[in-house]
DOROGU-916632 format. One record per residue (C-alpha): x, y, z negated; residue in one letter. Coordinates in steps of 0.001 Angstrom, whole numbers, plus 500000, padded with zeros to 6 digits. Layout:
% DOROGU-916632
XYZa ...
This chain:
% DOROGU-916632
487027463779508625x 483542464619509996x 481170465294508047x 477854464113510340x 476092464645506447x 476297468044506560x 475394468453510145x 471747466935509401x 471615468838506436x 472239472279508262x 469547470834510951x 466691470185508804x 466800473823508476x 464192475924510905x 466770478320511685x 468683475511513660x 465996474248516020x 466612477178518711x 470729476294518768x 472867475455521758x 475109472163520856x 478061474225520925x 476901476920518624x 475292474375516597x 478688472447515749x 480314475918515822x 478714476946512640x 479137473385510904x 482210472745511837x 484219475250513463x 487479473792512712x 485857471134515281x 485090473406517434x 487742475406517654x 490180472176518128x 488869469733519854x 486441470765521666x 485950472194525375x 483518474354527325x 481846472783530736x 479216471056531620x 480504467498531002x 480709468790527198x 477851469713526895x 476091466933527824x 478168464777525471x 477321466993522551x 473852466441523158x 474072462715523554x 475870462573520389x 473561465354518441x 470604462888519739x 472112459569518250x 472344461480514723x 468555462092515063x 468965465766516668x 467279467320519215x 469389470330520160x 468270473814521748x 468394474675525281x 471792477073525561x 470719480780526121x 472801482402528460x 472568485623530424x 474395487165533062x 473407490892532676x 475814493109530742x 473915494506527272x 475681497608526322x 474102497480523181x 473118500586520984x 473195502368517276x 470473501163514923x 471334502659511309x 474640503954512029x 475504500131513677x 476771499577517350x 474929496272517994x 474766494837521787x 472856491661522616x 475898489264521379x 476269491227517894x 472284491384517498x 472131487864518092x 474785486709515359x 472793489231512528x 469748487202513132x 471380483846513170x 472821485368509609x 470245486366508335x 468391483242509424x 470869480966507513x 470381482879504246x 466483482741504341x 466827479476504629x 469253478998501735x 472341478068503240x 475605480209502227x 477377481956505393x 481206482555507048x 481407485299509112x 484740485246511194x 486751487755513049x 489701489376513895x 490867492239511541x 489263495510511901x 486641493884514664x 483767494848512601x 482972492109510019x 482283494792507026x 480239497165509121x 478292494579510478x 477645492674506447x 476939496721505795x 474206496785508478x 472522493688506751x 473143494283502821x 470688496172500530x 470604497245496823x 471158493613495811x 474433492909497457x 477934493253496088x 481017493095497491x 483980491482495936x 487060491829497690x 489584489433497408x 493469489429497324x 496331486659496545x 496876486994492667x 493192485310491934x 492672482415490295x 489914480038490475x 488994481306486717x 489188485491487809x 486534484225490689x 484296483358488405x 484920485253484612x 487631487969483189x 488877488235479873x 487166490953477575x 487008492647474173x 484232493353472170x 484168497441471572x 482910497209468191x 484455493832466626x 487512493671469049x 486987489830469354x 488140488569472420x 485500486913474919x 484130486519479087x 482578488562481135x 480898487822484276x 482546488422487768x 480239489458490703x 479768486104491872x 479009485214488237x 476684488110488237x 474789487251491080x 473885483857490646x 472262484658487059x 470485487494488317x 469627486836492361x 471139488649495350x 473801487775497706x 478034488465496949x 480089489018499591x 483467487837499113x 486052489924501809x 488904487855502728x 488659484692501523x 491595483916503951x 493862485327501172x 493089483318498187x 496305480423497642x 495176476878498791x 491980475055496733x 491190478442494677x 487953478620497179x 486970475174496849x 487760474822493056x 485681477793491765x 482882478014494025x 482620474286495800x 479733473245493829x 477930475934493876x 477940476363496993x 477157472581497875x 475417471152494523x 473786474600492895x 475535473846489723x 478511475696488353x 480695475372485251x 481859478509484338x 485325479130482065x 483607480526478700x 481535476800478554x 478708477148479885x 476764476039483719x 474266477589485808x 472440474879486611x 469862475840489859x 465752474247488956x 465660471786491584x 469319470002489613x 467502470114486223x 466062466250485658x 465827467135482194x 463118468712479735x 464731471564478019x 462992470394475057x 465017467287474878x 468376469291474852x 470329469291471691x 470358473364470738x 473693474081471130x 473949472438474364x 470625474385475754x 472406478070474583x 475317477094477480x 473088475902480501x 471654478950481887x 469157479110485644x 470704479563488815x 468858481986490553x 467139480656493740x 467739483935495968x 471296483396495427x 473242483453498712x 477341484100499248x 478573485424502137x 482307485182502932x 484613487564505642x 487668485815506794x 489984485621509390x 490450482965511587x 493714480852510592x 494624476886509390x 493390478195505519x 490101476786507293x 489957472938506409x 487154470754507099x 486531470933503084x 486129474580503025x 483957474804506349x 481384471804504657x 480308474712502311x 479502477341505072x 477496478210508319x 479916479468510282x 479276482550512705x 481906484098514597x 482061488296515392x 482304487753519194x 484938490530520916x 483434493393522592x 483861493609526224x 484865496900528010x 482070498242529047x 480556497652525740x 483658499204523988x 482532502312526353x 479400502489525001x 480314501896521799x 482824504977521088x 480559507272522712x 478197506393520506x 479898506055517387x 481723509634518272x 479290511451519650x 482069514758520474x 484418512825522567x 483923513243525963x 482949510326528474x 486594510878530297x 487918510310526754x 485927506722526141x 486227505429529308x 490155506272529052x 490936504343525649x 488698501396526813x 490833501114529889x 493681500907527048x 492209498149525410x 491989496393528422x 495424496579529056x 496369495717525319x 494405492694525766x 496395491817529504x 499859492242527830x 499378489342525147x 500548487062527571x 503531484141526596x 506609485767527337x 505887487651523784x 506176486090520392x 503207485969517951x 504921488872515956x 504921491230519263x 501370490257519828x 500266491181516904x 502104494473516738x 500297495326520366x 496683494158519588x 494396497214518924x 491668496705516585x 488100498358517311x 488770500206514054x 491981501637515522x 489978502381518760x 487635504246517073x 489907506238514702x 492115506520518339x 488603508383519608x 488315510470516517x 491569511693516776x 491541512452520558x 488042514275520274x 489292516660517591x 491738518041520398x 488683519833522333x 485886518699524826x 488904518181527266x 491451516561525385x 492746512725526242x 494719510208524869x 497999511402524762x 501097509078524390x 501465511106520956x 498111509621519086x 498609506643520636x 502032506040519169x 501168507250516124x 498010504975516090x 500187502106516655x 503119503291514644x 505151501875517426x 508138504094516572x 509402501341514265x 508670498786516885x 511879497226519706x 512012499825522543x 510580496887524747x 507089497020523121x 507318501408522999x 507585500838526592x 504764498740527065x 502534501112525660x 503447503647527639x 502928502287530662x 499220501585529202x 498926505449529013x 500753505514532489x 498197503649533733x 495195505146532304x 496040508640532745x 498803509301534532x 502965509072534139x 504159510747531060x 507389512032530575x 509427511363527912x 509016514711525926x 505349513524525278x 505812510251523654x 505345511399519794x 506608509633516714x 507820506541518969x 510697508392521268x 513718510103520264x 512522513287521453x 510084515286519930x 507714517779521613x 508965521699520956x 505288522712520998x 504822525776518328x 502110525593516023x 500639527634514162x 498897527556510415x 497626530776509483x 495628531352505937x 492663533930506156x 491038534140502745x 488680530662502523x 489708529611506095x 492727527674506987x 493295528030510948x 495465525444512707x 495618526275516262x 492263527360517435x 490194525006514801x 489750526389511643x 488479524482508355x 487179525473504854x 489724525396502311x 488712523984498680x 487833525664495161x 489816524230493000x 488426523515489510x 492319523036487929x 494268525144489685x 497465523503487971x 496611520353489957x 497427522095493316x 500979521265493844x 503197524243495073x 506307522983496884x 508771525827496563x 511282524643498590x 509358523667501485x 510692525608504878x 508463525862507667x 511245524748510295x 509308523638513664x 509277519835513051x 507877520077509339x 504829522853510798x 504207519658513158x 503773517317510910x 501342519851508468x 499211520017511282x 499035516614512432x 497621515710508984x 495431518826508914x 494111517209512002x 493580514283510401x 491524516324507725x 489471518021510561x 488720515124512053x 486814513682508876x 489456510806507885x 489172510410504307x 492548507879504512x 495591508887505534x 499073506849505933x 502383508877506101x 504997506323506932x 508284507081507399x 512440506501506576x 513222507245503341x 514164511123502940x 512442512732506448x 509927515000503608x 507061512788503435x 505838514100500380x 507065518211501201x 504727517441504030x 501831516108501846x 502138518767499005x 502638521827501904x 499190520469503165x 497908520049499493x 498809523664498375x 496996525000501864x 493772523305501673x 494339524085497714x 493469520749497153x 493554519101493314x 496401516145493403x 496397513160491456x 499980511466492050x 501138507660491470x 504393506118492458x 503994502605492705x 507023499889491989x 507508496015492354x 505492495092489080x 502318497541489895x 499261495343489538x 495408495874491489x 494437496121487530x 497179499278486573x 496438500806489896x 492478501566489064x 492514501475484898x 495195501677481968x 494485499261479303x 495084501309475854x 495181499144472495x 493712502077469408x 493140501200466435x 492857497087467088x 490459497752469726x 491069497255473702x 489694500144475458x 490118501106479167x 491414504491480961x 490838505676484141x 493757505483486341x 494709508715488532x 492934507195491505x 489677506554489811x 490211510203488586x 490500511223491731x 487540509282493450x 484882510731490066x 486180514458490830x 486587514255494515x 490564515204494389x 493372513933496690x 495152511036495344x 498302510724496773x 499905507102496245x 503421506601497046x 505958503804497348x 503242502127498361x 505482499757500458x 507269498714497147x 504391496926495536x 502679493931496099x 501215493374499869x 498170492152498015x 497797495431495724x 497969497638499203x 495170495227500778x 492599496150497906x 492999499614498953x 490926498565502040x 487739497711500271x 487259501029498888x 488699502866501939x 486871500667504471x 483760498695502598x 483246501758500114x 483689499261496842x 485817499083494791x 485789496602491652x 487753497805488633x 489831496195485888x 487139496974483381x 483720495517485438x 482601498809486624x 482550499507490875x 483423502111492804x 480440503213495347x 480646505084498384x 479121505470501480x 476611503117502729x 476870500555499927x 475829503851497462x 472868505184499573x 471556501004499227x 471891500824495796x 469983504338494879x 467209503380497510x 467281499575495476x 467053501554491750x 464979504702492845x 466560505835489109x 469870506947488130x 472780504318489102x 473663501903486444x 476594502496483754x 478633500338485963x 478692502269488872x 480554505588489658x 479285507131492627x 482793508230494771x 482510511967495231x 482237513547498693x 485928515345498790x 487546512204497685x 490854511589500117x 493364508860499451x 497161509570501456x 499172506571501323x 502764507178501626x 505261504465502849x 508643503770503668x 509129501662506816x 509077497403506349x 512201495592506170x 515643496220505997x 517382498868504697x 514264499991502920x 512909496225501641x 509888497694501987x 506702495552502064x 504726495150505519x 501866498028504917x 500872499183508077x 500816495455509087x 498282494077506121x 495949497509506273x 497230500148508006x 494375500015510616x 491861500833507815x 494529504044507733x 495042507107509840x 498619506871510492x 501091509576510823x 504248508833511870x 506756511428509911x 510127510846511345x 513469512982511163x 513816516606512707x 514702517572516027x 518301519146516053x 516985522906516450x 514830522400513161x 517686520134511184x 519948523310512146x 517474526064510725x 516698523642507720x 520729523007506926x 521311527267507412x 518121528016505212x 519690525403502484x 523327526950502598x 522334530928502866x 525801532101502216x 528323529239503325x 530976531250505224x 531390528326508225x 527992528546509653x 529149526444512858x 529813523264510415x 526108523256509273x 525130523029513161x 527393520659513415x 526616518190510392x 523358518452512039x 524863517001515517x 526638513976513534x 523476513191511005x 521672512983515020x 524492510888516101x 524293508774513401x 520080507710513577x 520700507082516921x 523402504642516217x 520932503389513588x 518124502818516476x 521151501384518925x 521793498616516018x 525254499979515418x 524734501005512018x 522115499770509484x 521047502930507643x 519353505560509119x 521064508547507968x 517855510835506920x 517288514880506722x 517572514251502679x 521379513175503020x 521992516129505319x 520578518800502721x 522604517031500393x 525775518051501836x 525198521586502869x 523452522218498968x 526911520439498222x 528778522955499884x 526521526194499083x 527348525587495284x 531519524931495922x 532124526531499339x 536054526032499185x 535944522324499197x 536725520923502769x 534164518420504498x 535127515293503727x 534587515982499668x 531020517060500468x 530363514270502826x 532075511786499880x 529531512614497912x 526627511266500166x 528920508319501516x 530202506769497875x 527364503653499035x 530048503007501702x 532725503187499338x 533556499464499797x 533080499127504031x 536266500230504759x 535280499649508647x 531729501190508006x 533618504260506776x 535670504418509642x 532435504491512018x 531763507609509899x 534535509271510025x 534956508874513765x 531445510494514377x 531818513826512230x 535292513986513857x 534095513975517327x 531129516805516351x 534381519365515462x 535499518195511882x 538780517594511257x 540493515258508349x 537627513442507721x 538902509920507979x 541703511147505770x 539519512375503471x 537487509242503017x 539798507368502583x 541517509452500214x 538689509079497953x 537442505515498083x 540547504025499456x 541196502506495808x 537984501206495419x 538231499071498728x 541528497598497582x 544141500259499242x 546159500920496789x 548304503795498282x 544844506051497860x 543985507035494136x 541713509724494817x 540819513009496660x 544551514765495632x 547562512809495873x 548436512543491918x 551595514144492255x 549467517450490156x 548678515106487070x 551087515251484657x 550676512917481650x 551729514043478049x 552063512646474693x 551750515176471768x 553897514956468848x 552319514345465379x 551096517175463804x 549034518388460563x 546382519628463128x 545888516402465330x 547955514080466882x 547932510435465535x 546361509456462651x 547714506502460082x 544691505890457855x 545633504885454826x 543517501946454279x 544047498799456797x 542209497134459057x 541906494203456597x 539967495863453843x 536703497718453646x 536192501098454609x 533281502485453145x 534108505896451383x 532251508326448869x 528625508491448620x 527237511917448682x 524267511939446255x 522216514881447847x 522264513454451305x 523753516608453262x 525410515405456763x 529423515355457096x 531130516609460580x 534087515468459941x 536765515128457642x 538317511278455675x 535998511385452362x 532529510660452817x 530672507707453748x 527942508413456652x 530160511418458328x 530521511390461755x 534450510895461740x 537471509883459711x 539204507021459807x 538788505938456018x 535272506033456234x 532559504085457726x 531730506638460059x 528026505937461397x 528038502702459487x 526969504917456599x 523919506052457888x 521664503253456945x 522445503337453628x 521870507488453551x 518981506881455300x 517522504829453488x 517395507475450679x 517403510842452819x 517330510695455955x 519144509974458525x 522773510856459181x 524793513275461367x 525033511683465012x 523477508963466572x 519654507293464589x 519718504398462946x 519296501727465515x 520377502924468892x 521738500337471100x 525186500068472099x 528572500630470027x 526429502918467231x 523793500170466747x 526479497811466531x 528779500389464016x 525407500562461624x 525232497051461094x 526911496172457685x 529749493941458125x 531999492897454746x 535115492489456830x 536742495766458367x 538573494129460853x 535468492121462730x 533834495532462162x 536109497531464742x 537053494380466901x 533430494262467441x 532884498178468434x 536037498097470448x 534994494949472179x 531490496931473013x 533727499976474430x 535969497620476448x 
């Protein structure tokens, strides 16, 4: 399936007559390459036999032994290797050809497309929900008219005007989306666009546009000649020989690590050398430990990204000249706490190795045991002081978006992880990821932070059917017309507040992935056409204008932050993958269930006056027991802080109820694992309860199918009785039968009837139509006493009219039953 065509084609271009063999067929055909192919002498000489016969007279290879540490130019870390593929880039799109740039995730690919765009360039990042037709046009409404039309998509937009689109991750679109939509434009110049009409580039058009019929010259429109398309991918089997025909292929070659040294001292210039030369030795190792004996899941969870590196070096330098790499950042950089205790190992013997054997009080969020290090937070007027840094805190412009967590409690472990994201905030990371279990206070945490740096919040809680369009504008139908608000984060990114999104793990992988582009790539494409600008991409466009920005662009304020907060993937949680997708474009913080001393000071602050104060240390003792069963496999749920307050709340409020009643209240999910229950019960027991296996089963043993438990007493207490009949109550015997209609007086001023066997609409009586009534009254009045007109269930169902009594009430009693 060769394509020797479009070999010769990319060779009649200058900017292939200085190319190796290998490097030549690399960027023609890299699925070629990449298969097939070997390195060696012997190759080489048969590429260049081969490249001959086609009519091509190769390059000589270029190859150097001396190490190029490579420098910043513009804010870019660029050695000899990485200066090399720029020019070969920027080579192919003076010459007209379209360009792939591959990598690895988070090796560089949008810093180094940053390096080379200007004013003309946009980005257009790409998730798995496009189609071939949202590539090219979206679906509009006219403001004025409200008639529905098309409006031009970036790529769209930059071949009728000039200038180059970058599409991030084409490695996401489904199979043939790529290839439908942009394959001849990329190949022939010509496209066809959804709305009817086709870009056509000058060199296609055979034809006078005289001679065109006039509707038919209103739909064929130029193709501008500077247009050039740029795509970021990463390398995978979504690259078919069809797809690679329509690029030049370049490849983001991997740093080495001396040039990862270089880099991190030069992209943080406050970290010390000790620090760089300490994480690059961890790299090395990270690299050594993909070997075979792991699976391609465990390799992927230990491969560190340069944009982890970096973030790694950010963190570690806003410790202090001195500070290193501490088993702590490292684990939380790798969120390795939710990884197999085989892999938390390996990394530490990566810091073991680097720095020295640490103990296992200094592993952070990925060991059992957390550090007892105090911290303190202390709030001096318009300074916030955490440890010995202190930071500005904000001005808020609406105070009433601070939030103010009342019931927050400064317990050790929560002042820990307050200042790890303060740290975060001090170190200049405007993204932050708080993953977690469910209930460990991810959002006390994020608030308690909030209210310090008296930060404005803009909050959204994502859920299964959350769309990339809802999450940056709300589509609002007034008045026949189709308008478009701003969604909270868009809100948030105009006034520079703190959007906090959470859930985020229960929506859409591809709806968390487009959270990159505007954290990472500073662009963000909205539902309505408009971008978000930040960052690099913003200073290029004002320098392009020299004028204000265009309608279409909202410039991302300065104070803009974005927390992400996220349960953990996979089971119990059936949570999506997060951290996996684009958690490296994140600064993660691990937040993970209290130590015992805090749980204990937590569980006595939430029960202030509970007589027994030796059960609330111990519930704390069995909720411990119980996540460590959870890490051991024993048990599936981990048993969080949030279930813990839950019981000693339970027994503040009703402090003569035993145990087991409080603890039935957080168990009744285990109501039907009668062995599950069991477990339980065996583990509060053996932490100084007493009757707690009793006591479960007491209450749920008639729900698993034991029939000699009924509930939490014993029954003998109840005592049924049937009351006699009586003028007052008792049974009634209406006195018309089931058989005829029941429809009573009509009350011609409307008033509403409690009671009573007379009038029709009234809320009882059994000789009336009760609620049935009410449409008719309310049709003339208003409505009725009870329950509107309409409401589902048995009323809706009684305020139906229905000629035949008896279907009437079978038909509400059926609805109770």
């Amino acid at each position: 399936s060769f394509s020797a065509s479009s070999l010769v084609s990319f060779c009649s271009a200058a900017s292939a007559r200085d190319l190796g063999a290998h490097e030549l067929l690399q960027r023609v055909y890299p699925p070629l390459f990449a298969a097939e192919l070997g390195v060696g002498p012997q190759c080489d000489s048969a590429l260049k036999t081969s490249l001959l016969k086609l009519g091509i007279k190769p390059g000589p290879e270029e190859c150097s032994d001396d190490a190029v540490c490579g420098s910043i130019v513009d804010g870019h870390f660029r050695t000899s290797s990485i200066a090399a593929v720029m020019s070969g880039i920027s080579a192919d799109l003076a010459s007209g050809r379209n360009v792939l740039l591959l990598g690895s995730r988070g090796s560089g690919k949008s810093a180094l497309v940053r390096a080379l765009q200007d004013g003309s360039w946009r980005t257009f990042a790409l998730h798995r929900d496009l189609s071939a037709r949202d590539l090219l046009q979206r679906r509009v409404t006219h403001p004025t008219s409200g008639a529905s039309g098309w409006a031009d998509q970036p790529c769209v937009s930059a071949a009728r005007e000039g200038g180059t689109v970058v599409l991030d991750g084409v490695h996401r679109l489904p199979a043939g989306v790529l290839v439908a939509s942009l394959g001849r434009l990329c190949s022939e110049r010509e496209l066809d666009l959804p709305d009817g009409g086709r870009l056509v580039a000058a060199t296609r058009r055979s034809w006078p546009e005289a001679a065109m019929a006039p509707a038919e010259a209103t739909r064929v429109a130029p193709l501008a000649e500077s247009f050039r398309v740029v795509a970021l991918a990463e390398p995978g089997d979504w690259l078919t020989p069809e797809i690679a025909a329509l690029f030049s292929t370049h490849v983001l070659p991997e740093l080495t690590p001396l040039e990862l040294r270089h880099a991190l001292s030069a992209l943080v210039p406050s970290a010390s050398e000790d620090t760089c030369i300490q994480i690059s030795e961890i790299a090395a190792l990270a690299l050594t430990s993909q070997t075979s004996v792991l699976q391609a899941g465990e390799k992927a969870a230990l491969r560190l990204s340069v944009r982890v590196l970096q973030r790694l070096t950010r963190r570690a330098a806003a410790g202090g000249a001195d500070a290193k790499v501490t088993p702590a950042l490292l684990h939380d950089a790798m969120m390795s706490h939710f990884l197999p205790s085989k892999l938390q190992d390996i990394i530490d013997s990566w810091v073991r190795i680097s720095r020295g054997k640490p103990s296992k009080q200094q592993r952070g969020a990925g060991s059992k045991a957390r550090p007892e290090a105090a911290v303190q937070i202390i709030e001096e007027g318009e300074d916030l002081i955490v440890g010995d840094k202190s930071m500005q805190r904000r001005t808020p412009c609406r105070p009433e978006l601070v939030p103010c967590p009342r019931r927050f409690f400064d317990s050790p472990a929560a002042l820990r992880a307050v200042a790890t994201i303060l740290q975060c905030e001090q170190a200049g990371e405007r993204a932050v990821l708080l993953l977690g279990n469910q209930g460990v206070g991810k959002n006390m945490a994020a608030d308690r932070v909030l209210q310090l740096l008296r930060a404005e919040r803009e909050y959204v809680q994502l859920h299964r059917d959350t769309t990339v369009s809802s999450l940056t504008v709300m589509p609002v139908l007034e008045n026949g017309f189709l308008r478009f608000e701003d969604a909270p984060l868009v809100r948030a990114a105009k006034h520079g507040r703190v959007c906090v999104l959470d859930e985020a793990d229960k929506a859409s992988t591809e709806v968390a992935v487009i959270l990159k582009s505007l954290v990472e790539d500073g662009e963000l494409l909205l539902g309505d056409g408009r971008r978000l600008l930040s960052g690099s991409a913003l200073r290029s466009l004002r320098a392009a204008v020299c004028e204000d920005l265009p309608d279409d662009v909202i410039p991302v304020h300065d104070d803009f932050r974005l927390w992400v907060l996220a349960n953990r993937p996979g089971f119990p949680f059936h949570g999506n993958a997060f951290f996996r997708e684009c958690g490296d474009a994140f600064a993660a913080v691990a937040i993970d269930n209290p130590d015992l001393s805090s749980e204990t000071a937590l569980l006595l602050h939430c029960a202030p006056t509970y007589p027994k104060r030796e059960h609330l240390h111990n519930f704390a003792l069995a909720f411990a027991q119980l996540r460590r069963m959870a890490e051991d496999g024993v048990i599936a749920y981990p048993y969080s802080m949030r279930e813990a307050v839950a019981v000693a709340r339970h027994l503040e409020k009703f402090p003569d109820i035993s145990p087991a009643e409080a603890l039935a209240n957080v168990f009744a999910y285990e109501a039907f694992d009668a062995p599950l229950r069991r477990t339980l019960a065996e583990v509060f027991e053996a932490n100084g309860f007493r009757g707690i296996s009793e006591g479960l089963e007491s209450a749920f043993g008639a729900v698993s199918g034991i029939e000699e438990h009924r509930g939490m007493d014993t029954g003998g207490s109840i005592e049924i009785k049937y009351l006699p009949e009586v003028s007052d109550g008792g049974h009634s015997t209406p006195r018309t039968g089931l058989d005829g209609p029941k429809h009573g007086k009509v009350d011609p001023t409307g008033a509403p009837h409690v009671g009573g066997n007379t009038w029709a609409g009234g809320s009882g009586g059994s000789d009336t139509a009760g609620q049935r009534g009410v449409q008719a009254r309310g049709e003339r009045r208003g409505q009725g006493q009870g329950a509107s007109v309409g409401t589902p269930g048995v009323e809706g169902a009684a305020c139906r009219h229905r000629e035949d009594g008896r279907e009437d009430v079978e038909h509400v009693l059926w609805l109770v039953q």
